[in-house]
Backbone as numpy.savetxt, mean C-alpha at the origin, in Angstrom:
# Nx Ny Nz CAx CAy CAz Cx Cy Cz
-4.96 30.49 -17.94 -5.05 29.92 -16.60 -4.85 28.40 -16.61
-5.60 27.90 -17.54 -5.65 26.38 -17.55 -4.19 25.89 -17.95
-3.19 26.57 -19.04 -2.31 26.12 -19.16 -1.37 26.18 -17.82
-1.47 27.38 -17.28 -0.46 27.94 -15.73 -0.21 26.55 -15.08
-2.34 26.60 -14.81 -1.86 25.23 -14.03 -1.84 23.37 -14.05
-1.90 23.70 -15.21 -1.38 22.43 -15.90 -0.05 22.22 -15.90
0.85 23.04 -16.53 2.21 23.16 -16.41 2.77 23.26 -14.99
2.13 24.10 -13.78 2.45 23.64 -12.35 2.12 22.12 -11.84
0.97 21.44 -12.33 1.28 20.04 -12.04 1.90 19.23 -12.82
2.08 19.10 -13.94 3.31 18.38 -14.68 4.47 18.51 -14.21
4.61 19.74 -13.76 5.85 20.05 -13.41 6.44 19.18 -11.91
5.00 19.39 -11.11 5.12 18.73 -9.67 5.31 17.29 -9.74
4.74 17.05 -10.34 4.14 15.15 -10.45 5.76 14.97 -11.03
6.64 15.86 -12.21 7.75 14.92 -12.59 8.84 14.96 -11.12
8.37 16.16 -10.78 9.61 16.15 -9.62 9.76 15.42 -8.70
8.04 15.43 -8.50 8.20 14.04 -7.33 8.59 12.65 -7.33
8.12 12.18 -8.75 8.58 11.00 -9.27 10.23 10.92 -9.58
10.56 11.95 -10.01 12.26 11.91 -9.78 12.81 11.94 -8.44
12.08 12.27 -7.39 12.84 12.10 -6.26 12.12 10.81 -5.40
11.27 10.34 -6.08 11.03 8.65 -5.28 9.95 9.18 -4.18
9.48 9.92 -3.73 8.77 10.43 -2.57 7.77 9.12 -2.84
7.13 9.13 -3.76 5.53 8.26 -3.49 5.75 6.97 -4.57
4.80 6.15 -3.89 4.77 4.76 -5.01 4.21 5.18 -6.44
4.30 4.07 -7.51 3.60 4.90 -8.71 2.26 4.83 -8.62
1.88 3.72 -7.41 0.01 3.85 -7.17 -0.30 5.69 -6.49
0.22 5.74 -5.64 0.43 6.99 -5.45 0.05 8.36 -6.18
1.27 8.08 -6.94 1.54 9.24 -7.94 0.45 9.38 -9.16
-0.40 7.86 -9.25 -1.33 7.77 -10.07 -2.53 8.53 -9.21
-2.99 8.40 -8.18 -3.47 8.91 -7.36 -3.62 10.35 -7.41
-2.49 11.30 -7.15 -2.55 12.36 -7.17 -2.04 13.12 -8.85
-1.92 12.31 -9.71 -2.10 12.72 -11.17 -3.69 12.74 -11.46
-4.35 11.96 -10.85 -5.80 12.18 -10.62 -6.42 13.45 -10.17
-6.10 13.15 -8.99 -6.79 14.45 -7.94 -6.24 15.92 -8.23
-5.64 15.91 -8.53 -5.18 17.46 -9.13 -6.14 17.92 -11.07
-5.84 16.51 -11.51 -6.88 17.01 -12.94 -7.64 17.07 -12.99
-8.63 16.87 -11.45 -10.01 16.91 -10.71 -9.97 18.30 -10.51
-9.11 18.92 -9.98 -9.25 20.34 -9.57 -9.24 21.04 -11.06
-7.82 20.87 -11.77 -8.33 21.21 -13.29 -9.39 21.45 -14.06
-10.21 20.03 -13.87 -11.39 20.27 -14.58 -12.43 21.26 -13.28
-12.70 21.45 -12.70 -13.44 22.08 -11.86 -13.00 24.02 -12.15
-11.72 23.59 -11.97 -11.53 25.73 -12.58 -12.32 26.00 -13.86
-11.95 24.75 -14.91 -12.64 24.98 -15.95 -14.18 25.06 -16.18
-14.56 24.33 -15.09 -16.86 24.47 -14.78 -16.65 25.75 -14.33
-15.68 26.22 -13.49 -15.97 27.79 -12.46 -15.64 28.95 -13.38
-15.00 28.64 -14.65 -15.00 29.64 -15.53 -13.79 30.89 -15.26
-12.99 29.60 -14.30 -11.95 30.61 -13.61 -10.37 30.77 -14.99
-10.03 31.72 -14.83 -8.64 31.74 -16.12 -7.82 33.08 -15.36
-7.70 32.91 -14.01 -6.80 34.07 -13.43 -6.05 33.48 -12.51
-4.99 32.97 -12.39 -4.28 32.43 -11.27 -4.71 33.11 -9.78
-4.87 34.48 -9.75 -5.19 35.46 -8.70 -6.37 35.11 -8.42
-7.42 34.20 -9.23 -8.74 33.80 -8.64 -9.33 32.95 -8.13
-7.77 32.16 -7.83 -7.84 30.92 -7.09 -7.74 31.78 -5.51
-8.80 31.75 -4.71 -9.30 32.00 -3.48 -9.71 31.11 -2.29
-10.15 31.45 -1.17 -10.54 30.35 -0.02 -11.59 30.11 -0.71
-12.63 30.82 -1.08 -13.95 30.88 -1.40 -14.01 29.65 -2.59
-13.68 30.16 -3.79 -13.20 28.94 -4.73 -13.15 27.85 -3.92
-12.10 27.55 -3.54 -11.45 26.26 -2.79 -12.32 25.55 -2.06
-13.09 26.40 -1.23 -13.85 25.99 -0.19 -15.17 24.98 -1.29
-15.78 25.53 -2.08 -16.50 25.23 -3.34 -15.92 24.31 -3.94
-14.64 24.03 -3.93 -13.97 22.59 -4.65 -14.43 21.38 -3.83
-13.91 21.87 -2.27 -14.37 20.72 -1.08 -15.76 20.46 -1.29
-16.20 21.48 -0.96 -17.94 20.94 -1.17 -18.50 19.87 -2.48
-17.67 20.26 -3.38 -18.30 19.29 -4.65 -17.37 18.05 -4.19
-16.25 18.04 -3.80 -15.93 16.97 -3.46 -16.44 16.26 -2.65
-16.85 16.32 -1.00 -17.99 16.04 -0.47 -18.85 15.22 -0.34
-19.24 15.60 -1.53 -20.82 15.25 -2.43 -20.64 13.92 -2.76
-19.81 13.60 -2.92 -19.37 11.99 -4.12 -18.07 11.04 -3.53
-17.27 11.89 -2.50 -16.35 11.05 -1.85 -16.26 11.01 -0.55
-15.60 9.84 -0.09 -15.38 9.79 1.39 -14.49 10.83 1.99
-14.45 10.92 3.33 -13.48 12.03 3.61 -12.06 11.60 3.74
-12.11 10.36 4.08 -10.63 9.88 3.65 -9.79 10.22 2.26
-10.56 10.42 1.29 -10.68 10.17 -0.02 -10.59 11.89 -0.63
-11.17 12.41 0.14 -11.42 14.02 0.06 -9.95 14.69 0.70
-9.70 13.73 2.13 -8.18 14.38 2.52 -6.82 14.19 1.54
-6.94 13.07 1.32 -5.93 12.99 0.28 -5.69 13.95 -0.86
-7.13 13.90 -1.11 -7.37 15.19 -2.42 -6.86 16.37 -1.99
-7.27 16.38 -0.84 -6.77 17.91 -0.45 -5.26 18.29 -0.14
-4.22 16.76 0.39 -3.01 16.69 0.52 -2.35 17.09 -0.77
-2.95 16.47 -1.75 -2.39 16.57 -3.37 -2.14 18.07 -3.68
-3.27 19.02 -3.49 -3.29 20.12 -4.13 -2.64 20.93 -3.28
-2.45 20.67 -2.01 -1.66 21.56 -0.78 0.15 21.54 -1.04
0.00 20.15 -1.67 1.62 20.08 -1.78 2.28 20.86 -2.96
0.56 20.39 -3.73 1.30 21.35 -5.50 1.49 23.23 -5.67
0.73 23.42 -4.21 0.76 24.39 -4.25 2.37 24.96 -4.05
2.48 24.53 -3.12 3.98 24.70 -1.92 4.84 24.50 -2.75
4.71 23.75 -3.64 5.75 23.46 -4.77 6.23 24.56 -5.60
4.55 25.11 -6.32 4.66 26.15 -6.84 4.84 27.36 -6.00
5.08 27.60 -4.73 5.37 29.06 -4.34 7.04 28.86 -3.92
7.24 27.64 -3.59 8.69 27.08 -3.38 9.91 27.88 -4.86
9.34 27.31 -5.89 9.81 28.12 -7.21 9.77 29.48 -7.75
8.30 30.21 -6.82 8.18 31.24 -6.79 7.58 31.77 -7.78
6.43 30.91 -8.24 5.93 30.65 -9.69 4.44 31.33 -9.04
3.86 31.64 -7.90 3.18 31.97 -6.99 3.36 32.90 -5.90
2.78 33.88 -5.52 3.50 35.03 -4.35 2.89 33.83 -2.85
2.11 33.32 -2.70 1.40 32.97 -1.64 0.43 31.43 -1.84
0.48 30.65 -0.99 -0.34 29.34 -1.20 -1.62 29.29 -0.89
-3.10 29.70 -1.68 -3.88 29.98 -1.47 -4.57 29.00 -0.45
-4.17 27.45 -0.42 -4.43 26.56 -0.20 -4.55 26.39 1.51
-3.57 26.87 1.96 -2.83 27.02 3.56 -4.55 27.22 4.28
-6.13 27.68 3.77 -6.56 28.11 4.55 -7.65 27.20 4.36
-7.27 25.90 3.43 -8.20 24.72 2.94 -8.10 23.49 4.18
-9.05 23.64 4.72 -8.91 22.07 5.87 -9.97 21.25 5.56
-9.13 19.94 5.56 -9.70 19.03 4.81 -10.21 18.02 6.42
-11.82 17.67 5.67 -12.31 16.63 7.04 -11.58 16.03 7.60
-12.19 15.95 8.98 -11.60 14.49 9.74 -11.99 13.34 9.20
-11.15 12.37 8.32 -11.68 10.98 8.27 -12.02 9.99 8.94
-13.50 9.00 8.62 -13.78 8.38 10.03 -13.06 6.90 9.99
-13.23 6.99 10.80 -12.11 6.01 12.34 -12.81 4.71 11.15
-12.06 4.09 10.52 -12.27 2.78 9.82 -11.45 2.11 9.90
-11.67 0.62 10.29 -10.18 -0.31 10.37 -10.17 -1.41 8.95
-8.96 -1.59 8.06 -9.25 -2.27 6.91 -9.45 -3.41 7.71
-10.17 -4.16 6.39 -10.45 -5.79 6.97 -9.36 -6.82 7.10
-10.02 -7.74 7.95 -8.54 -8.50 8.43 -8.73 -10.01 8.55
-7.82 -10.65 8.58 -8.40 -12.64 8.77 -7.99 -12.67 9.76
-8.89 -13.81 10.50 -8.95 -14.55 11.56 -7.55 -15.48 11.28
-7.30 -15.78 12.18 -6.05 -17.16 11.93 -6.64 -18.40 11.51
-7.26 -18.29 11.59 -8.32 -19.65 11.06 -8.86 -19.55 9.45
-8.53 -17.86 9.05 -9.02 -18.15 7.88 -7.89 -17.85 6.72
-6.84 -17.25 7.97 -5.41 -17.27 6.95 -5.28 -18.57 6.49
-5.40 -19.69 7.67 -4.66 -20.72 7.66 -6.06 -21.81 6.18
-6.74 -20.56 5.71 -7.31 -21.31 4.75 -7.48 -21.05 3.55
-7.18 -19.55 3.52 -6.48 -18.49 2.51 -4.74 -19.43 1.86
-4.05 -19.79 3.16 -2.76 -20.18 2.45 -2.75 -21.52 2.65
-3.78 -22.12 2.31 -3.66 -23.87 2.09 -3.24 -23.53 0.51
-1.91 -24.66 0.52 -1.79 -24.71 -1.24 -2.84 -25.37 -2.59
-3.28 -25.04 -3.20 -3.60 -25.48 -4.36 -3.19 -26.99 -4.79
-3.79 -27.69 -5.38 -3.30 -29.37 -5.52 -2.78 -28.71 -6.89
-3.15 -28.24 -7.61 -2.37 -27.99 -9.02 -0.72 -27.30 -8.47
0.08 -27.67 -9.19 1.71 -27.38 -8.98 2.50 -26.69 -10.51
1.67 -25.90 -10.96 2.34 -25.15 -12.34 2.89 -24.43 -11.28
4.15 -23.47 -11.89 5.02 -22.82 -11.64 3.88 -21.17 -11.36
2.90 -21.13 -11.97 1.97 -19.86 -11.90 1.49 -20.11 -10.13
1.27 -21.03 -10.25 0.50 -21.48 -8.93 1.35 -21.33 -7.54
2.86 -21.70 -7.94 3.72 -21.86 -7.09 4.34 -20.15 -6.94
4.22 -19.69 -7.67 4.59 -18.46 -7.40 3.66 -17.47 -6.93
2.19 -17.80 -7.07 0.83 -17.00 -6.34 1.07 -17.67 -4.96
1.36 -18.68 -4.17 1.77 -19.28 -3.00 2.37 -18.91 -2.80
3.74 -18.31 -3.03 5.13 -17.90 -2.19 4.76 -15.95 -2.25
4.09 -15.70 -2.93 3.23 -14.13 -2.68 2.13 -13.81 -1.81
1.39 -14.89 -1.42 0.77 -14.85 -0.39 0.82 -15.36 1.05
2.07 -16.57 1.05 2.95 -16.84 2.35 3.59 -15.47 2.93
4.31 -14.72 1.32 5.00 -13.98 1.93 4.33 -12.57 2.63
2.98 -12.47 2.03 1.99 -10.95 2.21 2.43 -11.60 3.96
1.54 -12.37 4.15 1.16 -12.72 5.52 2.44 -13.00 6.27
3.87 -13.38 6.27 4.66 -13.53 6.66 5.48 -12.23 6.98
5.18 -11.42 6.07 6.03 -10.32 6.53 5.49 -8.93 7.15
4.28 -8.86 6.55 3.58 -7.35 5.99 4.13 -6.60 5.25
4.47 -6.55 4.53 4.78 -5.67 3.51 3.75 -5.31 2.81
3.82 -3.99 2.01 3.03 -3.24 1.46 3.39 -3.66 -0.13
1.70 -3.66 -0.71 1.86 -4.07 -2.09 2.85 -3.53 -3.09
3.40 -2.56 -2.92 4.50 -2.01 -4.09 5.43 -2.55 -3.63
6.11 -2.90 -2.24 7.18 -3.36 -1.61 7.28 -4.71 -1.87
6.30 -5.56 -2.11 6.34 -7.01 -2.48 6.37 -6.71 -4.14
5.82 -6.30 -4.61 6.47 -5.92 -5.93 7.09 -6.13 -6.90
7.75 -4.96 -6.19 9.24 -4.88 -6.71 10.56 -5.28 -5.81
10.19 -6.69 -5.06 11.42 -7.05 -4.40 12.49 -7.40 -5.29
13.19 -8.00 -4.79 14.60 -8.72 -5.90 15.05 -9.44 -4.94
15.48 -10.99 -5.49 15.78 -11.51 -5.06 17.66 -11.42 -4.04
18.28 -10.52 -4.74 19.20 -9.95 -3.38 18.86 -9.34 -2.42
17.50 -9.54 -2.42 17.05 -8.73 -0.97 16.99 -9.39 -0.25
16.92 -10.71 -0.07 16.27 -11.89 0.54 17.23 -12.80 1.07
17.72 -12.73 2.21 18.62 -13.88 2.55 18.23 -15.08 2.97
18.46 -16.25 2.99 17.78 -17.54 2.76 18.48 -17.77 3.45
19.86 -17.73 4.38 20.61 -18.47 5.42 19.96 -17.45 6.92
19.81 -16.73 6.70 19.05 -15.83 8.30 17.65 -16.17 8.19
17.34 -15.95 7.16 15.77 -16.42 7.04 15.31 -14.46 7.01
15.65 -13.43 6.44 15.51 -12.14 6.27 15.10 -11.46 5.30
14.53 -10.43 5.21 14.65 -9.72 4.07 14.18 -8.29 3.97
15.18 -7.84 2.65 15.46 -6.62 3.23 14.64 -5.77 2.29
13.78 -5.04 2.60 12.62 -4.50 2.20 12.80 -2.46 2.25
12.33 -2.25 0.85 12.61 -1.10 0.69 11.35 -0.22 0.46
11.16 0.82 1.66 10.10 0.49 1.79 9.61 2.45 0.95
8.46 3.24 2.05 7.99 4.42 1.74 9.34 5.73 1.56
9.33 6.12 0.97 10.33 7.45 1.11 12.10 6.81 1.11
11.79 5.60 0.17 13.16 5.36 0.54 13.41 4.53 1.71
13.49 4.78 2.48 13.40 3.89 3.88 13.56 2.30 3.77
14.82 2.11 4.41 14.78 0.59 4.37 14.70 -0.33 5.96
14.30 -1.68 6.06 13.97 -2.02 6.94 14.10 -3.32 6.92
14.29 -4.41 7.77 14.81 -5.34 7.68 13.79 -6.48 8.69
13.04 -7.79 7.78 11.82 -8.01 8.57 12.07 -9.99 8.24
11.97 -10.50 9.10 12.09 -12.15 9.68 11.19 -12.12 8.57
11.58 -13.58 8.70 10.99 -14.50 7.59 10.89 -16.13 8.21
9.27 -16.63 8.13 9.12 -17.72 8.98 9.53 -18.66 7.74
10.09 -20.13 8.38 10.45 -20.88 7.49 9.03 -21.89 7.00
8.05 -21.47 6.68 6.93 -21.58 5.81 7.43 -20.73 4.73
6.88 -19.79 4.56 7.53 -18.80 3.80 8.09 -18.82 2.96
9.53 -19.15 3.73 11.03 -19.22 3.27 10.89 -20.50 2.42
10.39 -21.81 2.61 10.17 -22.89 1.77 9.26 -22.62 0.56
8.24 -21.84 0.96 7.17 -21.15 -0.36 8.20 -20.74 -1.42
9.06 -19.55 -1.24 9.52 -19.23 -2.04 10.94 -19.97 -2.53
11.38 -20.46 -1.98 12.33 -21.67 -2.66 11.37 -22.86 -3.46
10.84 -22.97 -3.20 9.53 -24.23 -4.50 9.29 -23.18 -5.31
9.24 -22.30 -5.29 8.69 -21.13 -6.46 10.18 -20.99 -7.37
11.00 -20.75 -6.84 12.52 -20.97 -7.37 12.83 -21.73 -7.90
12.32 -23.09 -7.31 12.65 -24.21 -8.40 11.92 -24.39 -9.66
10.86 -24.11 -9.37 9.41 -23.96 -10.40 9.88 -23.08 -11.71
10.50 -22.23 -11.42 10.94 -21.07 -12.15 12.10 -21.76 -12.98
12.97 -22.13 -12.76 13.77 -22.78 -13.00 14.04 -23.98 -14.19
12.42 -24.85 -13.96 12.54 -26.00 -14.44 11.25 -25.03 -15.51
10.21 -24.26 -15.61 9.74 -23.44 -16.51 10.81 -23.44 -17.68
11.84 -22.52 -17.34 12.84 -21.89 -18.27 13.43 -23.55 -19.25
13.48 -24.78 -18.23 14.56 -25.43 -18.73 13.17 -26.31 -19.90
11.97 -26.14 -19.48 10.71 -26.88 -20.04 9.74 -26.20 -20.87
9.48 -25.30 -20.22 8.34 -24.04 -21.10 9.15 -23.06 -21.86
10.55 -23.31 -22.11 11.24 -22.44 -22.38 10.83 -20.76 -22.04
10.60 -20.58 -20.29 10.15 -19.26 -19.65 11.77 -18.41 -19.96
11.73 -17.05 -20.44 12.68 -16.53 -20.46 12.62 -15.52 -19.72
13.56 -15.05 -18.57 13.61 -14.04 -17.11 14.39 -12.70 -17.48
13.46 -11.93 -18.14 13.93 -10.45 -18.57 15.04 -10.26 -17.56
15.27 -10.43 -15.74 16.04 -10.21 -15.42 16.06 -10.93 -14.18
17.02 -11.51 -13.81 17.61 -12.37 -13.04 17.38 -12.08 -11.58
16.96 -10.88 -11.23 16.76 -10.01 -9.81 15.18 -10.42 -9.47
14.82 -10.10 -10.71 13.12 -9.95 -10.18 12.59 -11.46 -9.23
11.87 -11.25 -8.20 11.28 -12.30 -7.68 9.95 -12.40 -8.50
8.83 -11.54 -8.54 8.23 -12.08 -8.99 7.46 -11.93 -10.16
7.49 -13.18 -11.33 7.59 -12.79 -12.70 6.14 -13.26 -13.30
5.62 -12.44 -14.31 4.50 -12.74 -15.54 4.49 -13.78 -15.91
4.16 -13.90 -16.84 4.54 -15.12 -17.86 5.42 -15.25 -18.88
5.44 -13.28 -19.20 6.93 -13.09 -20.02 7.73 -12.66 -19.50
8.14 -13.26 -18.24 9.20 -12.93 -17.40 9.47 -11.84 -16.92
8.65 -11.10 -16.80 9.01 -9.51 -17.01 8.27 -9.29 -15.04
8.70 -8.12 -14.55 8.23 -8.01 -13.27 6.72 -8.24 -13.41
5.85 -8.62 -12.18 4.44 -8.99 -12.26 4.16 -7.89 -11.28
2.99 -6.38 -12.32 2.61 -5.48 -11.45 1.52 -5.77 -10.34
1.35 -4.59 -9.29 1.29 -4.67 -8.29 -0.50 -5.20 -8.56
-1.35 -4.93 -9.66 -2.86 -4.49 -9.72 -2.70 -6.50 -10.11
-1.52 -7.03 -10.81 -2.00 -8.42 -11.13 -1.82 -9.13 -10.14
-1.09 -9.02 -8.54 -0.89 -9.14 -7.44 -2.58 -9.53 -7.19
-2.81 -7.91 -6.64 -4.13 -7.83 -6.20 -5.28 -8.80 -6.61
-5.26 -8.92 -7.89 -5.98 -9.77 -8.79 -5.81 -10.95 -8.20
-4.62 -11.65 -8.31 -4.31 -12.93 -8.23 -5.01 -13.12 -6.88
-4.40 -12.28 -6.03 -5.31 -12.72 -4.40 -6.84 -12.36 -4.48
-7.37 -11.67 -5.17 -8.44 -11.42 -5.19 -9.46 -13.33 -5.25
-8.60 -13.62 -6.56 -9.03 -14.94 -7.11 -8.72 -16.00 -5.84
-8.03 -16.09 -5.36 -7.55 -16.93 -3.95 -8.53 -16.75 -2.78
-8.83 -15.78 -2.61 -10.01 -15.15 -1.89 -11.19 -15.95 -1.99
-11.82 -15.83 -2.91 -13.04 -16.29 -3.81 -12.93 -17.70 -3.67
-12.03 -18.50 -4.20 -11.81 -19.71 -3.80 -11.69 -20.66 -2.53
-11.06 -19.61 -1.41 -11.19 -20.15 -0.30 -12.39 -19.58 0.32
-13.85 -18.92 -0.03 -14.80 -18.81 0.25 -14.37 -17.51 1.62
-13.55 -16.64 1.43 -13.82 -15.78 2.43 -14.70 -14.73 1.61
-14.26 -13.32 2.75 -15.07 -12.03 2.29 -14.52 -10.86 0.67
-14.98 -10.99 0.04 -14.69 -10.23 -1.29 -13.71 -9.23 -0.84
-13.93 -8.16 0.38 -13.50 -7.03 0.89 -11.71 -7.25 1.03
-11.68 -8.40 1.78 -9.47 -9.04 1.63 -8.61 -8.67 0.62
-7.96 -7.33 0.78 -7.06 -7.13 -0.11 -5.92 -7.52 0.22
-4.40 -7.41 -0.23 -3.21 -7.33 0.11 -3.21 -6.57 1.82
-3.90 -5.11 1.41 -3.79 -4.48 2.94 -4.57 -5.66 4.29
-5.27 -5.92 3.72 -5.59 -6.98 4.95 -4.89 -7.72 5.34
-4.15 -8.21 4.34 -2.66 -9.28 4.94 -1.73 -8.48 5.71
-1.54 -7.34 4.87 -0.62 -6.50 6.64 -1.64 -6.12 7.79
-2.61 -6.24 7.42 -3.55 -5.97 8.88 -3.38 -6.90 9.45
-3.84 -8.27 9.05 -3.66 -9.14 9.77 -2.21 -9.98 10.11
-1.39 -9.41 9.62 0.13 -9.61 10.23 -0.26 -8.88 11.45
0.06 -7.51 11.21 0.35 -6.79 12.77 -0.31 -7.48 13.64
-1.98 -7.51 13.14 -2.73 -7.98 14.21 -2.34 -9.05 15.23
-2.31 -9.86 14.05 -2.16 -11.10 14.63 -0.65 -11.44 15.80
0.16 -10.83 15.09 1.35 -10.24 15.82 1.36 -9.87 17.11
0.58 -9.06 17.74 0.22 -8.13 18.63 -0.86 -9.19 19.39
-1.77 -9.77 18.97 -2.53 -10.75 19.73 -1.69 -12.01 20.30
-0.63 -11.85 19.65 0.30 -13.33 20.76 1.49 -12.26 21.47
1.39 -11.56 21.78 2.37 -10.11 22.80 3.29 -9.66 22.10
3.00 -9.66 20.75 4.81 -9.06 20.30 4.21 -7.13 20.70
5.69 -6.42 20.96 5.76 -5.19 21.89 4.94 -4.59 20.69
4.29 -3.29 20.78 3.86 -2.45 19.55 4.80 -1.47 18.60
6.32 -1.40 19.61 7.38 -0.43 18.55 7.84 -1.29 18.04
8.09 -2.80 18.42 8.41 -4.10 17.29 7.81 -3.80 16.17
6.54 -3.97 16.29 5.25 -3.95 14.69 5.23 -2.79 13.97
5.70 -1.84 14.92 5.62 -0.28 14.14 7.29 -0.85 13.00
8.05 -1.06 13.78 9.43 -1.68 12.63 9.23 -2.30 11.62
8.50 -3.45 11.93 8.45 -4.73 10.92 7.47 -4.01 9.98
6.30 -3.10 10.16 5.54 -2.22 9.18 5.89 -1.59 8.33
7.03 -0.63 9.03 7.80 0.55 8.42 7.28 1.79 8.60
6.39 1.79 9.78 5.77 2.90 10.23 6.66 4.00 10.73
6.28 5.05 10.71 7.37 6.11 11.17 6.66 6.69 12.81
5.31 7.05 12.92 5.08 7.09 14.00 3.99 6.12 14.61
4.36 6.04 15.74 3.29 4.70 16.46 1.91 4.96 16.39
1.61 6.26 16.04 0.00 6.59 16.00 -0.27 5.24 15.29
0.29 5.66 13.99 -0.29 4.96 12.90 -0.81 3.10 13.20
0.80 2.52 14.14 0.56 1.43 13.73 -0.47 0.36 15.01
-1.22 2.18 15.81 -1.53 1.77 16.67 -3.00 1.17 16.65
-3.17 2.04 15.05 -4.75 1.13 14.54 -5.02 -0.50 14.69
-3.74 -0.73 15.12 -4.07 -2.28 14.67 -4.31 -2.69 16.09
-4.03 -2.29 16.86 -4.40 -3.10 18.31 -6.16 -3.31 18.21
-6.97 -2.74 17.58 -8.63 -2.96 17.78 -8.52 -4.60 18.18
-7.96 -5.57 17.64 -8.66 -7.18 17.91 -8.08 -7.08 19.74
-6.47 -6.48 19.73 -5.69 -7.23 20.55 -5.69 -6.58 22.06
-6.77 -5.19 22.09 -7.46 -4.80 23.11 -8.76 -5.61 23.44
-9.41 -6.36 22.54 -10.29 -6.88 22.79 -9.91 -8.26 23.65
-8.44 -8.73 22.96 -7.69 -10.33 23.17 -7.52 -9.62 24.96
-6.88 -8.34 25.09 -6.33 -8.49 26.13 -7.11 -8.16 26.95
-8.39 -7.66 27.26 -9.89 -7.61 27.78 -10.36 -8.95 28.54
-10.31 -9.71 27.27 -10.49 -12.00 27.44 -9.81 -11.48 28.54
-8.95 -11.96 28.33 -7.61 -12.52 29.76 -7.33 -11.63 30.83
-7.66 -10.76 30.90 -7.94 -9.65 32.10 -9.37 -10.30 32.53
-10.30 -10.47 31.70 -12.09 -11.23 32.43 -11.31 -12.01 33.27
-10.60 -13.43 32.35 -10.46 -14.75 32.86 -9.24 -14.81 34.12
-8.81 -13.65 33.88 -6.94 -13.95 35.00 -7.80 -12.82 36.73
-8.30 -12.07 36.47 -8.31 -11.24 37.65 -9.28 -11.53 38.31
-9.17 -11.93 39.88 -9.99 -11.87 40.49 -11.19 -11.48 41.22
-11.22 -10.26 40.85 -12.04 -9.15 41.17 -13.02 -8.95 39.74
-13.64 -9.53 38.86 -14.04 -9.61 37.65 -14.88 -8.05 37.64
């Protein structure tokens, strides 16, 4: 049994990763949550493919439950629904036991977000000017300048980026590409980071594994998404905000902030890369409140 379905998720996880569907945070994600279910057949003493049941299943949720959020529990449950489908898709399975597994409603949580007052203190530059420094500045101009999502800042390349429109062209979930302004803050961040880079190579003798990557280590090599996080984490701390400010907060507080000076909401759903407006409609929470203000202060009838 244990081998069956071991070999059905190896099998899933390579396919998906060959066809690009999910980021590799992602895919790390649900290489997780499936060897969660793994080890759990193995406590249930289960070794019959045929004894994977609602009942079982239902008993997976529950221990899950116990220890995770339901946000956290749906996902889990997305993982094993897909691996299933996979495996009856091949026909490696008569039926998807899974189809009768419903996973909680997750509660209504909005990630955290900056005030404009505390972006604008988040992206004050650093008096130190190493080329490390200058390139953590043109990654956090750009979080907040564009929204982009942490794998999407990434792994940009610098042919993505046009410097005479002020654009850039961002590749985003599922493939999907999308094309998002660039304020000339920004756009100057990352040209000082360019030069920085530059005069590194001609001084620190920095050598650039490859000429595309925007943004690089120290051995030139792409800088992953978790040393991103890190780096802002440390920027955070320094400008005395809330520990909680990740990367996702910088696209929160793009849209937000976006949407609190009238830009339309299928604009922000674009510049996001959202596919349906549900999604990018979480972000109005400040800008129902903004537009509340000015409905008090504009109408006469209060």
């Amino acid at each position: 049994m244990a081998k069956q379905v071991r070999q059905i998720i190896q099998d899933y996880l390579e396919q998906t990763a060959l066809e690009r569907r999910y980021s590799e945070h992602s895919l790390r994600a649900y290489r997780h949550d499936l060897k969660e279910f793994q080890d759990y057949l193995a406590e249930q003493g289960v070794r019959d493919l045929e004894a994977i049941d609602a009942i079982l299943l239902r008993g997976f949720l529950g221990a899950l439950l116990k220890k995770n959020r339901k946000a956290t529990v749906g996902r889990k449950v997305a993982a094993l629904r897909a691996c299933f489908n996979f495996a009856q898709r091949k026909g490696w399975i008569l039926g998807n036991p899974t189809v009768l597994l419903r996973a909680p409603k997750p509660e209504k949580q909005l990630p955290p977000f900056l005030s404009e007052g505390e972006a604008e203190r988040l992206l004050r530059p650093p008096l130190d000017e190493t080329w490390l420094i200058k390139r953590d500045q043109a990654i956090f101009e750009l979080f907040y300048a564009s929204g982009m999502r942490l794998s999407e800042l990434a792994g940009l390349n610098w042919p993505n980026i046009d410097f005479s429109i002020r654009m850039v062209r961002v590749l985003g979930k599922g493939g999907r590409e999308r094309i998002v302004p660039l304020g000339g803050v920004a756009v100057e961040a990352l040209r000082e980071y360019q030069r920085a880079v530059e005069a590194a190579g001609q001084v620190l003798g920095l050598k650039v594994k490859d000429p595309r990557i925007v943004f690089l280590n120290r051995s030139g090599d792409r800088l992953t998404d978790r040393t991103i996080a890190r780096r802002l984490k440390k920027r955070v701390l320094q400008a005395g905000l809330s520990p909680t400010i990740s990367p996702h907060a910088l696209r929160h507080s793009f849209a937000t902030h976006l949407l609190n000076a009238g830009a339309d909401l299928r604009v922000v759903q674009e510049l996001l890369g959202h596919r349906s407006l549900s999604t990018t409609q979480k972000y109005t929470h400040i800008s129902l409140g903004h537009l509340k203000e000015i409905y008090r202060r504009s109408f006469p009838r209060p």
